[in-house]
C-alpha positions in Angstrom: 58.7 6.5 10.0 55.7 4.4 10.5 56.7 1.5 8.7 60.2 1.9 10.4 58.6 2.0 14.2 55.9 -1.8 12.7 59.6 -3.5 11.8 61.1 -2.6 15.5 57.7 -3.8 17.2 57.5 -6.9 15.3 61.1 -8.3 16.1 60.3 -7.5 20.1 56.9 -8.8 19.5 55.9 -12.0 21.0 52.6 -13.6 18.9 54.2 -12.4 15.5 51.1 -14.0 14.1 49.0 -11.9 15.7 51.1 -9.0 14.9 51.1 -10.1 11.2 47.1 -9.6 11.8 47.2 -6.5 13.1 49.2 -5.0 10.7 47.7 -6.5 7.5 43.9 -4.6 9.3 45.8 -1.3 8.9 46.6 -2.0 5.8 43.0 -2.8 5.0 41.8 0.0 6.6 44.0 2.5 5.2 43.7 1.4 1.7 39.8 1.4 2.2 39.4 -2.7 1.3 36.4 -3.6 3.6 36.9 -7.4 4.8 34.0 -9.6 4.3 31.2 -8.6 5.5 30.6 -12.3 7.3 34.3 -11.6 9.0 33.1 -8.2 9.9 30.2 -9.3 11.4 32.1 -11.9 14.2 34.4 -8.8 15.1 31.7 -7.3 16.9 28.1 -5.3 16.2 27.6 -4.1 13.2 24.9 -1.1 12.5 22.5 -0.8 10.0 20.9 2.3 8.8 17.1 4.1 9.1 14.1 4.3 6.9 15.1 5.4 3.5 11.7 5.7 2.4 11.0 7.6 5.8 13.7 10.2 5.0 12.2 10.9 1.5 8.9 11.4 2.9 10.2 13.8 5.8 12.3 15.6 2.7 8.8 16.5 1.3 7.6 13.5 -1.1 4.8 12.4 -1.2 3.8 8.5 -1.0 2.1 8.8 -4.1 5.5 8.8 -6.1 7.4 6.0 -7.1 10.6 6.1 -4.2 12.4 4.0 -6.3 12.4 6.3 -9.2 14.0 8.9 -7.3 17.2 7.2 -8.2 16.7 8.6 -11.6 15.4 11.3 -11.1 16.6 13.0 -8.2 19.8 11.8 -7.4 21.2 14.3 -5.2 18.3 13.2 -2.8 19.3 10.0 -2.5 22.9 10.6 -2.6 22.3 13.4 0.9 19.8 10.4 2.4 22.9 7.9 2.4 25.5 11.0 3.8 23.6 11.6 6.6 23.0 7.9 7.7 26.8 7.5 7.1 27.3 10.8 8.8 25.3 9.5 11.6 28.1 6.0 12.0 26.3 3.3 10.2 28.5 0.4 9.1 26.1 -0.3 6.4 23.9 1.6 4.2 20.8 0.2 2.2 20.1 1.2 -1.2 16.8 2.9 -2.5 15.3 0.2 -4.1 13.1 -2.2 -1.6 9.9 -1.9 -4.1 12.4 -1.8 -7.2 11.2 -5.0 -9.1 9.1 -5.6 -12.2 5.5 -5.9 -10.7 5.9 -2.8 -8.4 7.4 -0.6 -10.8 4.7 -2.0 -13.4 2.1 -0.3 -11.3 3.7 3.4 -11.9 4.4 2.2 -15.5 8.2 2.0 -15.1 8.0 -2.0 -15.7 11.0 -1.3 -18.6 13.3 0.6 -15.9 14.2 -2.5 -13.2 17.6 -2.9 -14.3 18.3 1.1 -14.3 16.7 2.0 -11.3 18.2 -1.1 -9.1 21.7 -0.4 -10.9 22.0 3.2 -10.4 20.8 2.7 -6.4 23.4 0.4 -5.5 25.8 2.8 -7.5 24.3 5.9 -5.4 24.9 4.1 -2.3 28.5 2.9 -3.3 29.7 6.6 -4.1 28.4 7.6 -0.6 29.9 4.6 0.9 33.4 5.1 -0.5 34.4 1.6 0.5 34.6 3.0 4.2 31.6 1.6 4.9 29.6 -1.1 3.2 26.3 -1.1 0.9 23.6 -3.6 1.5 21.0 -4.3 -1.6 17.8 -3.8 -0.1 15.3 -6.5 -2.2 11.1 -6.8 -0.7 8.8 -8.9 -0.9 6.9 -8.9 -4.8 3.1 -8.0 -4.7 1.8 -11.3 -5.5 1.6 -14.7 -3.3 3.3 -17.2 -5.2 2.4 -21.1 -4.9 1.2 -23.3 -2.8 -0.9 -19.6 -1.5 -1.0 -17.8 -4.9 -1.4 -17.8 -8.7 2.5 -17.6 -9.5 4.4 -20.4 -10.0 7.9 -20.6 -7.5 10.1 -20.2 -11.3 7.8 -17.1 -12.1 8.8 -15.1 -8.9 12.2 -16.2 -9.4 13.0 -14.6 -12.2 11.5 -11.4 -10.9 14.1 -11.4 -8.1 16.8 -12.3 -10.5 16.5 -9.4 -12.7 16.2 -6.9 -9.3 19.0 -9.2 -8.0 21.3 -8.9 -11.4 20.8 -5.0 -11.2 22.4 -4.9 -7.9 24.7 -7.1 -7.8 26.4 -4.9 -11.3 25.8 -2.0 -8.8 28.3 -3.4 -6.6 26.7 -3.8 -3.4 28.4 -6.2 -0.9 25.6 -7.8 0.8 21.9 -8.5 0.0 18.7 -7.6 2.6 15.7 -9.5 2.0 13.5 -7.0 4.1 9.9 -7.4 5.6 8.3 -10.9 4.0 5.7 -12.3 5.6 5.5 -15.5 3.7 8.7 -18.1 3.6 7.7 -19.4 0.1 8.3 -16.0 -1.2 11.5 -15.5 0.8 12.9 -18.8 -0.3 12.0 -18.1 -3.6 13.9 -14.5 -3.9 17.0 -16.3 -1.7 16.8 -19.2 -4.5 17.3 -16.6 -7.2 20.5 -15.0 -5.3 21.8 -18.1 -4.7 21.6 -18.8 -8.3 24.2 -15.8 -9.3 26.2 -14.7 -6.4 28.0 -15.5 -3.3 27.1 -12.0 -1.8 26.3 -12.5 1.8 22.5 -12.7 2.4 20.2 -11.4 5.0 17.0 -12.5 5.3 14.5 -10.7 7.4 10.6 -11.4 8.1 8.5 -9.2 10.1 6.0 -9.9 12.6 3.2 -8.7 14.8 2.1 -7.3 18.2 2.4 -10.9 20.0 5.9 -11.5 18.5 4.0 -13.7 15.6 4.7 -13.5 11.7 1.7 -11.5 10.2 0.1 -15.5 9.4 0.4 -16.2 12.9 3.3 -18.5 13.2 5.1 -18.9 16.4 8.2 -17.3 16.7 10.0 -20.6 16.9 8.3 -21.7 13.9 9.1 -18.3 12.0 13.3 -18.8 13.3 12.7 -22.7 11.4 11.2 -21.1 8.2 14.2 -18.3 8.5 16.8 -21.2 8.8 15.3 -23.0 5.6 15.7 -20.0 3.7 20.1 -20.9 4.0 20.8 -17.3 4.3 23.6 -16.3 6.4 22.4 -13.8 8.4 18.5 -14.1 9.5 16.0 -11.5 11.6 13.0 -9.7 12.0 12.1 -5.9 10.9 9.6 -3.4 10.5 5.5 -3.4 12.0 6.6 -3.5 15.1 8.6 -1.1 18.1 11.6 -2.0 19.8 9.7 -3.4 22.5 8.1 -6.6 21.1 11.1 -7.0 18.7 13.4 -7.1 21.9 11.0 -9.8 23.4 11.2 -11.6 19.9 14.7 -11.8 20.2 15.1 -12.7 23.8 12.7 -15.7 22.7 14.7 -16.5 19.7 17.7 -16.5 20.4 19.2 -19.8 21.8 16.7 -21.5 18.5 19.6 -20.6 16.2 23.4 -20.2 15.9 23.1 -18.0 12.8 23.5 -13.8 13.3 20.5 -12.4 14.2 19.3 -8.7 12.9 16.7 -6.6 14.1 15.7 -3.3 13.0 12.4 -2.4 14.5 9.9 0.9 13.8 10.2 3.9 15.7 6.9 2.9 17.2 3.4 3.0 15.5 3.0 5.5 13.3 0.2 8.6 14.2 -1.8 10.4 11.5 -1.0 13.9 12.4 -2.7 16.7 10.0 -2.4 14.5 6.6 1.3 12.7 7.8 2.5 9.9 9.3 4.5 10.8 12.3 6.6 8.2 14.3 6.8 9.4 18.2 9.9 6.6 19.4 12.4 9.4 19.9 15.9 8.7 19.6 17.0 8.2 23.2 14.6 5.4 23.6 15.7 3.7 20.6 19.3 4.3 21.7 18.3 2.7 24.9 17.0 -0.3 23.1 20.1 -0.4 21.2 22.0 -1.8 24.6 19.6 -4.5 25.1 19.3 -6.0 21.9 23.2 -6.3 21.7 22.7 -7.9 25.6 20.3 -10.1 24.4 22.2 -11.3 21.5 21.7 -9.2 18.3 24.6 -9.1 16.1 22.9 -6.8 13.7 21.1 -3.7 15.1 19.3 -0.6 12.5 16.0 0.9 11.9 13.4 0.3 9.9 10.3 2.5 9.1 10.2 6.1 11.1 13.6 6.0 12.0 16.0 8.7 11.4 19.8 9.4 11.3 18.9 11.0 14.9 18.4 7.5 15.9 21.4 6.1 14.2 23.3 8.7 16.0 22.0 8.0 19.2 22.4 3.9 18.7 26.1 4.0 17.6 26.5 6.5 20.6 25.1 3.2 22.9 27.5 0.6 20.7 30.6 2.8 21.3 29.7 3.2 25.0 29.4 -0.8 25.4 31.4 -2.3 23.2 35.0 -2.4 25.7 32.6 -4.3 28.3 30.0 -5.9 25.9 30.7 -9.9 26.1 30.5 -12.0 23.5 26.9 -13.9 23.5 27.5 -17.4 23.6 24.0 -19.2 21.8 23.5 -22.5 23.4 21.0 -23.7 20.9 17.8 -24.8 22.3 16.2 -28.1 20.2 13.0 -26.7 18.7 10.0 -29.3 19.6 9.4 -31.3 16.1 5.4 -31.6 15.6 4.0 -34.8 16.5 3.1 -37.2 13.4 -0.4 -36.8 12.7 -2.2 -39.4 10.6 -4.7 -37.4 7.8 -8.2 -38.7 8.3 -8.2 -41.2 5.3 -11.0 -40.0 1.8 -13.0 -42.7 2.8 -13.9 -41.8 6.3 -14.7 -38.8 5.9 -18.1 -38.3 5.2 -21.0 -39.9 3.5 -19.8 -38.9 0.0 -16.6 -39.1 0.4 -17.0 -42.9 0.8 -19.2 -42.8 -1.9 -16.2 -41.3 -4.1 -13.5 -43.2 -2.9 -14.9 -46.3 -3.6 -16.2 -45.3 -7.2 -19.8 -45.1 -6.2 -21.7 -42.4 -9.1 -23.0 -39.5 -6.5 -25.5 -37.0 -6.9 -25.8 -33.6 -6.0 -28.6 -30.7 -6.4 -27.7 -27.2 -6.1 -29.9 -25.4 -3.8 -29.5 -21.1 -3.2 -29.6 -19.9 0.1 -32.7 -17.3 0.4 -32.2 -14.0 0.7 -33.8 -13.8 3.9 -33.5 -15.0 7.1 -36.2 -17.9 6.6 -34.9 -21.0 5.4 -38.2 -22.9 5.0 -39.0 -23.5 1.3 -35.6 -24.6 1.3 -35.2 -26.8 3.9 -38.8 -28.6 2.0 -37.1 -28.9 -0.9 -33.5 -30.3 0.6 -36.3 -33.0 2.5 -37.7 -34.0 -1.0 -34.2 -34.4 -2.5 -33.2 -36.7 0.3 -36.3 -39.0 -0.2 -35.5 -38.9 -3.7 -32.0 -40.8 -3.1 -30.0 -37.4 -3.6 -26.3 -37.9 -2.2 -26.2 -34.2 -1.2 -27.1 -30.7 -1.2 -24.9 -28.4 -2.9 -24.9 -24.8 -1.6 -23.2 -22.0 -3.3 -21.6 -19.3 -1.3 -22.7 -16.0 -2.0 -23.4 -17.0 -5.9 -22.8 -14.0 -8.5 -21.3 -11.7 -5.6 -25.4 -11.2 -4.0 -26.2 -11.2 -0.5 -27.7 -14.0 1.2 -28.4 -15.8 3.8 -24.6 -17.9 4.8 -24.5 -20.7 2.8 -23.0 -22.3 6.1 -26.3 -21.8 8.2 -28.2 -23.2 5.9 -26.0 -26.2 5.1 -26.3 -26.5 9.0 -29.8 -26.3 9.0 -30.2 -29.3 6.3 -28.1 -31.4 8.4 -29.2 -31.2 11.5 -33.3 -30.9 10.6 -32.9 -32.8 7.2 -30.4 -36.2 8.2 -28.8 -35.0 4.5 -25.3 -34.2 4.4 -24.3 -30.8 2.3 -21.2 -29.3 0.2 -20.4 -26.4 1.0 -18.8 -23.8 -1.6 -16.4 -21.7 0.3 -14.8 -18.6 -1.6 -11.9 -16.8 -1.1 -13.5 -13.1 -1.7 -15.1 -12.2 1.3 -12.3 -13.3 3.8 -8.7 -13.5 5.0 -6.4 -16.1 5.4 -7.2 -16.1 9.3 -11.1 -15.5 8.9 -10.8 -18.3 6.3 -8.8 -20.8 8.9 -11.4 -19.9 11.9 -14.4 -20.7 9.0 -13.3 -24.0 8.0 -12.4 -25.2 11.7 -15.5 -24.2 13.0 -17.4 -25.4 10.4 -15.7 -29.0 10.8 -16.2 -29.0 14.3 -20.1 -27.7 13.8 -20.4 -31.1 11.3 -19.9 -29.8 8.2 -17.4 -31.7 6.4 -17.2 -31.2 2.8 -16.0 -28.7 1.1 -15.8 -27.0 -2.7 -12.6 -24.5 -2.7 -13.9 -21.8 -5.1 -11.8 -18.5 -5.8 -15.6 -16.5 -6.1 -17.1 -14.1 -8.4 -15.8 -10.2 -8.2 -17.9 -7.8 -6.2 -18.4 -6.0 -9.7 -20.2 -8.8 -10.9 -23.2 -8.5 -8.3 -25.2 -6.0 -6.8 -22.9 -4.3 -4.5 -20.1 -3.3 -7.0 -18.6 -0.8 -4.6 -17.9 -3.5 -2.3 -14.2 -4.8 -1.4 -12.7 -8.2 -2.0 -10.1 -9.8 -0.1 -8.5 -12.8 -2.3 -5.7 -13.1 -0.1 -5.5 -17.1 -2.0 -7.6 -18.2 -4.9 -8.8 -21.3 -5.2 -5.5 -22.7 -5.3 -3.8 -21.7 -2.2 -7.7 -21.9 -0.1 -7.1 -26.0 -1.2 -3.4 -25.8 0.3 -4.8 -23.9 3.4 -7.5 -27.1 3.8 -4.4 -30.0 3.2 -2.6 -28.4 6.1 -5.6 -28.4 8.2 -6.1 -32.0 7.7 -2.7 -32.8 8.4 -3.0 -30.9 11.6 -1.5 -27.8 11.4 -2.0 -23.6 9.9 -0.5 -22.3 7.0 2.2 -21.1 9.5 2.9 -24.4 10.2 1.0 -24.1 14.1 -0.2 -27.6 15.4 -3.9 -27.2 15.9 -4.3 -30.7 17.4 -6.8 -33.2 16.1 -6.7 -33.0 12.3 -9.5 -31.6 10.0 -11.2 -34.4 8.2 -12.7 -31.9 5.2 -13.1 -33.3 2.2 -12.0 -31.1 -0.6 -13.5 -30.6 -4.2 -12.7 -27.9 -6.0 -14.5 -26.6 -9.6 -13.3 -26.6 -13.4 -14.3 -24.9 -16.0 -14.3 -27.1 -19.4 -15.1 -24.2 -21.5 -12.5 -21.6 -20.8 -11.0 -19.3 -22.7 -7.6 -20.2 -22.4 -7.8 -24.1 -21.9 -4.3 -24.7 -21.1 -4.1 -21.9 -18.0 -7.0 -24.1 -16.6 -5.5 -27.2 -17.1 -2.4 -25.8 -15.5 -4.0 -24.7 -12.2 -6.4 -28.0 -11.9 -2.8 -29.6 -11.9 -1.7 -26.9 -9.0 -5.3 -28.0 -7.1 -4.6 -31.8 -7.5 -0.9 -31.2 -6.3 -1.9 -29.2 -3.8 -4.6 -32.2 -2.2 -7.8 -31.7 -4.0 -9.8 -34.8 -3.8 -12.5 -34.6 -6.5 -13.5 -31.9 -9.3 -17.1 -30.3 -10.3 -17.6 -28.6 -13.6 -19.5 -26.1 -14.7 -22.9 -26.9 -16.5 -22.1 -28.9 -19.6 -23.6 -27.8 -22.6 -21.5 -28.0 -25.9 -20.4 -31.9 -26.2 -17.4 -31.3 -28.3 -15.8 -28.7 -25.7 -16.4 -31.3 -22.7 -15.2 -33.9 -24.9 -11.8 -32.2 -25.4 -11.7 -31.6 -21.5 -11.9 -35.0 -20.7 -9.2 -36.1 -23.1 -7.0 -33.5 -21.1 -8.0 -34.4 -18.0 -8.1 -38.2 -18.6 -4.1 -38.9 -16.5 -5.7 -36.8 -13.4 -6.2 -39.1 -10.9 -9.3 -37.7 -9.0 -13.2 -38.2 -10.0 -15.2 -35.4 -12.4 -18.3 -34.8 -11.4 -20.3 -32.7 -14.0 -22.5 -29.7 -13.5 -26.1 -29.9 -15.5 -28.1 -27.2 -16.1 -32.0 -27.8 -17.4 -32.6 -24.4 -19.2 -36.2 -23.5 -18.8 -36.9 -21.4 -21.6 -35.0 -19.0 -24.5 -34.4 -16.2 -22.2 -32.7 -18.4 -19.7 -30.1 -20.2 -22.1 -29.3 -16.6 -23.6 -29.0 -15.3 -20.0 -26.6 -18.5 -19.2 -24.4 -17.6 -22.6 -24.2 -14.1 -21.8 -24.0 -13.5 -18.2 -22.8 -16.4 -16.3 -18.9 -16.8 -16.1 -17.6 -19.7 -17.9 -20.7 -21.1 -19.2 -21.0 -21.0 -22.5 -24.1 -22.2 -24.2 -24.1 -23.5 -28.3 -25.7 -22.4 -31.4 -27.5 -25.1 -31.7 -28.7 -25.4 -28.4 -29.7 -21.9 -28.4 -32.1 -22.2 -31.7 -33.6 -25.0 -30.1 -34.6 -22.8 -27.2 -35.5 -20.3 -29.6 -38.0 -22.7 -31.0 -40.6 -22.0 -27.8 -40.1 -18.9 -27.6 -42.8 -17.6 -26.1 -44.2 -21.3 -24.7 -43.5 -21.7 -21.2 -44.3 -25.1 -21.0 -42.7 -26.0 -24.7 -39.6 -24.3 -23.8 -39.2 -26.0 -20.3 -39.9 -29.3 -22.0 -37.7 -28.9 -24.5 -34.9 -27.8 -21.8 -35.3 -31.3 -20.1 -34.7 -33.3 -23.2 -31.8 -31.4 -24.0 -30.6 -32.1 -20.4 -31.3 -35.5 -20.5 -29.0 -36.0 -24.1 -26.3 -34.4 -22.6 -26.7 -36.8 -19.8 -27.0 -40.1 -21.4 -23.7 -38.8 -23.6 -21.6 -37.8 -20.9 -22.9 -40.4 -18.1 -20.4 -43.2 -18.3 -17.6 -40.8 -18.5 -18.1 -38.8 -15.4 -18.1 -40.1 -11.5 -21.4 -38.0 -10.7 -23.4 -35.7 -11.6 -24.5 -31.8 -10.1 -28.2 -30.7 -11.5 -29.1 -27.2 -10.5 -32.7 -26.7 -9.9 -33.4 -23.5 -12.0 -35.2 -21.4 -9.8 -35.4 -23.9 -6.8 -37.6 -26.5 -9.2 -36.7 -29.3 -8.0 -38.9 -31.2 -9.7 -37.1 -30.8 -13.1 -34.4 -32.9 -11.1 -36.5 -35.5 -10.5 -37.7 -35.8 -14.1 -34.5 -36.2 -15.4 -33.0 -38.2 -12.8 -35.7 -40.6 -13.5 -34.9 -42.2 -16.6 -31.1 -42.5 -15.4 -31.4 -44.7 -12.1 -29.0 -47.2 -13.3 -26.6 -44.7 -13.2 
C-alpha cells in the first residue's frame, strides 16, 4: 500500500527530483544505511555523546584501572554506557578507547593488547549503534611530546596512531575524534597517520583554557589556524573548560573558518567531594547552552568530561525544540592578521662571543659555580681575575648535579653588570615549564643576558633533594626550538611577542656516550632545530673524542671542548664514577694513582695531563671550556699559559 500511495504522489508531484530524494532517504532510513557522516552533518546539528570515562567512574571504578581494558573485560559495561547515551538521542557515540594506544596501555602492562582493545571498542559501540546511529573512534593525545618539543621523532608517533587507528578502523567505526590535544605537532602527526589508511571523516579537537587560550597559550585565532593545518574535516575545541568560555571561544571563532565546528565542553570544574570528583553543571544549564552554541554556529554539539546521558537528554530536548526555526549560520570568513616578517637578529650581532664564533675567532670559557649562599663575592673576584686574564666568558651552570644554589641567572647578572664580562648561561629544562621557561629567557634577554646553553638537566635523584619533582616538559631539544621561535619573534604557540630575542644558543654533547649514535641523532635534532654552537663534556680519553669528531665533522656549527684539570686520584675516580657522561681512562686513572697521597704531585700531574689533551685536541676544536676544580682558577691560568697562540 505504501509503495502504491509513493507511485500516485510522484506522477502529481511537481520537483520529481526532489521527490526522487525524498524517497531514496526512506529507503535509507528504513533499511538502516546511515548517509555519510559529512552529508549528515550539512542536514542540520548533529549530537555527540557524554563522558565515557565519567560514566565508568560514576558506575563504581576506580581511576586507578585501565578504562580502556574494560572493553575486555567487562563488556556489558561498556555495551549499557553506549545504550544509555543512545537512549538519551545522540547521533553519534564514541568508543571506549581515548587512552587505548601503545604508550598508555604500556603503563598498566597491556602494551601487547592495542589492537584487541581498540578493535573490540569500536565493535561494542557498533552493536549498540545498530547502524541507527553512528560510531565515532575516539583516539587522544600519546603521553610523550614529539619533535620539534620532545624526544620522539614525527614517524615514531605515527606509527603509534596507526596501529590505534588500524584497530578501529577493522572495528568499523564511521568517523574518527581526535579529542583533547594541546599541541598541533602531535595532532597533525595522529591526522597524518589516518590519512595514511582511510578516508573516514576526521574530527579534530584541541582544548583550551580559562581565557579561551590552548593550554600553551595560543590565541584562539592562532589555535583555529593550527586546527585548519591539521586538513581534518571537521575541527573544535573540548574538555578543561565549561560551557561558558567554550561558548565565548566559539562566538570568537567562528567567522575564522568555513569548516564544521564542534564543541563539547565539561560540565564545569570538577569538586573533590569525600574522595570523588563531582561535576555541579546540571543538565538544564547545559541544555541551555545547547541553544546558544547552535545560535552561534556550532554544527557539532556533545559533552565531554562530567557529563551525563541527563545532559544528552536535556541537549537533544533543546535541538528538537529549535531546529523548525533554527537558521542556517551563514560563516562570512574573517581574514586572520598574518604576523609581520621579523628579521632574526643575525649570529654575529648578538653578543661578544657570538661575534667571536661567527667569525671563527678560538673563545674561551671558565666554568664558575654559583655559591650556595646568598653572597656572591669570592666569585665575583674570581670572574674579575678571569677577565684580566683575556677570558671570553664566564660559564655558569644552572643548578649543577640537581643542588641548590644561588640562580645561576643572578649571578651571571652580577658579573655583567659589576665585572664588564659577559656570561653563558646554562638553562635546564627540570625545574620549569614551558611558560616559566618563555618568561625566563625573555626576561633574562631583556635584563642583558644574551647567551644561552639549552641543557635537559640532571634528575632530582641525582642531588640532594631526591624527593623533589621535575618538570621536563622539553629536553634539551625542544628548550632550543622554544629559543629559535623567540628570536624569530614569536611563542611556541606561535603569539608575536614583538621585538625578537637575539639569544645566542649553544647547546652540550656528550662524546663519550653510551649509545653514540642516539647522541649523534639528537645533536642533528638541536642543529635542525637552530642551535648555534656545541660544548662538550670534559675530554679525557683521546680515541673516544677522536671518533666524535669524525661523526660530527659534516655538522656545520663550532665544537667547543670542555677540560677538566683533575686535582688528585680521588677526583679522577670521583669524575669516572659519579659524574654523568664523563668517563675518565685507565691510563689516566693510574697516572693519578701515581700521587696518591701527594697533594701537590697529584695536582701537578693533573695539569700536564690537561695540558696533553689540549695541545692534541686544540687545532681541532673552535674553543675551549676549563672548569676551575673547586673555584681554582689559577689552574686555568697555568694551563692557558703555554697555549696563547691558540
Amino acid at each position: 500500500m505504501i509503495c502504491l500511495n509513493l507511485i500516485v504522489k510522484y506522477f502529481f508531484c511537481k520537483n520529481k527530483q526532489s521527490f526522487i530524494i525524498f524517497v531514496a532517504y526512506l529507503i535509507v532510513k528504513k533499511s538502516k544505511i546511515l548517509i555519510n557522516f559529512k552529508d549528515r552533518i550539512k542536514k542540520g546539528p548533529v549530537l555527540f555523546d557524554g563522558g565515557i570515562g565519567t560514566q565508568i567512574y560514576n558506575k563504581g571504578i576506580f581511576i586507578n584501572k585501565c578504562y580502556e581494558e574494560l572493553n575486555l573485560t567487562n563488556q556489558n559495561l561498556i555495551t549499557q554506557l553506549h545504550q544509555e547515551y543512545k537512549n538519551a538521542g545522540a547521533d553519534v557515540i564514541t568508543t571506549n578507547t581515548y587512552s587505548a594506544n601503545r604508550l598508555k596501555l604500556e603503563s598498566h602492562n597491556l602494551g601487547d593488547k592495542v589492537y584487541q582493545i581498540n578493535k573490540k571498542g569500536a565493535e561494542l559501540a557498533k552493536s549498540v549503534a545498530d547502524n541507527s546511529i553512528y560510531v565515532a573512534g575516539s583516539i587522544g593525545p600519546i603521553p610523550t611530546k614529539i619533535e620539534p618539543l620532545g624526544p620522539m621523532s614525527i614517524a615514531e608517533a605515527e606509527d603509534i596512531y596507526l596501529e590505534q587507528i588500524q584497530a578501529l578502523i577493522d572495528g568499523g567505526v564511521d568517523l574518527l575524534i581526535f579529542e583533547t590535544f594541546v599541541y598541533p605537532e602531535n595532532l597533525i602527526a595522529a591526522i597524518n597517520a589516518a590519512r595514511k589508511i582511510t578516508k573516514l571523516p576526521i574530527i579534530a579537537q584541541m582544548t583550551i583554557d580559562e581565557d579561551g587560550a590552548t593550554l600553551t597559550g595560543a590565541s584562539s585565532k592562532v589555535m583555529i589556524d593550527d586546527l585548519q593545518r591539521t586538513g581534518a574535516d571537521i575541527i573544535g575545541a573540548n574538555c578543561t573548560v565549561g560551557p561558558q568560555t567554550m561558548l565565548s571561544w566559539l562566538e570568537d571563532v567562528r567567522y575564522y573558518t568555513k569548516l564544521p565546528i564542534s564543541v563539547m565542553p565539561n560540565a564545569g570544574k570538577p569538586k573533590n567531594i569525600d574522595g570523588r570528583n563531582i561535576y555541579l553543571t546540571s543538565p538544564e544549564y547545559l541544555g541551555e547552552y545547547a541553544k546558544h552554541f547552535l545560535n552561534a554556529g556550532a554544527n557539532i554539539i556533545g559533552g565531554c568530561c562530567g557529563t551525563t546521558p541527563e545532559h544528552i537528554s536535556k541537549m537533544r530536548a533543546t535541538i528538537t525544540a529549535l531546529l523548525p526555526e533554527l537558521k542556517k549560520f551563514k560563516v562570512k570568513i574573517t581574514e586572520t592578521k598574518t604576523l609581520e616578517h621579523i628579521d632574526p637578529i643575525p649570529l654575529e650581532k648578538k653578543s661578544k662571543l657570538s661575534y667571536k664564533i661567527a667569525n671563527n675567532k678560538f673563545v674561551r670559557f671558565v666554568e664558575l659555580l654559583s655559591p650556595r649562599g646568598i653572597s656572591a663575592e669570592k666569585e665575583l673576584l674570581k670572574a674579575k681575575e678571569m677577565n684580566e686574564f683575556g677570558i671570553d666568558v664566564i660559564n655558569i651552570p644552572d643548578g649543577p648535579r640537581a643542588s641548590a644554589r644561588m640562580s645561576a641567572a643572578a649571578l651571571a647578572l652580577q658579573i655583567q653588570n659589576k665585572i664588564k664580562m659577559e656570561t653563558v648561561l646554562h638553562f635546564v629544562c627540570r625545574d620549569r615549564n614551558v611558560i616559566g621557561m618563555q618568561s625566563d629567557l625573555m626576561g633574562y634577554y631583556a635584563l642583558g643576558l644574551k647567551n644561552i646553553l639549552a641543557i635537559t638537566g640532571d634528575p632530582p635523584k641525582l642531588g640532594n633533594y631526591p624527593d623533589a619533582t621535575a618538570v621536563f616538559d622539553v629536553d634539551a631539544i625542544g628548550l632550543v626550538n622554544i629559543l629559535s621561535r623567540l628570536n624569530n619573534g614569536m611563542d611556541i604557540a606561535g603569539n608575536p611577542i614583538g621585538a625578537p630575542t637575539g639569544l645566542s644558543v649553544g647547546v652540550g654533547v656528550n662524546p663519550g656516550a653510551l649509545d653514540i649514535e642516539k647522541e649523534i641523532d639528537r645533536l642533528h635534532w638541536k642543529v635542525d632545530a637552530g642551535a648555534e654552537y656545541m660544548v662538550s663534556q670534559p675530554v679525557f680519553d683521546l680515541k673516544v673524542f677522536e671518533r666524535f669528531l669524525e661523526k660530527t665533522k659534516n655538522f656545520k656549527i663550532p665544537l667547543v671542548a670542555g677540560l677538566w684539570p683533575l686535582v688528585s686520584l680521588r677526583n679522577a675516580e670521583f669524575m669516572n664514577n659519579e659524574v654523568p657522561g664523563v668517563d675518565v681512562p685507565l691510563d689516566i686513572i693510574n697516572r693519578m694513582k701515581k700521587y696518591e697521597g701527594d697533594k701537590e704531585g697529584g695536582l701537578k700531574e693533573g695539569i700536564v695531563i690537561a695540558k696533553e689533551t689540549l695541545t692534541k685536541i686544540g687545532k681541532e676544536i673552535a674553543g675551549i671550556q676549563i672548569s676551575a676544580p673547586f673555584g681554582r682558577v689559577d689552574i686555568v691560568k697555568e694551563i692557558l699559559n703555554d697555549f696563547k697562540d691558540l
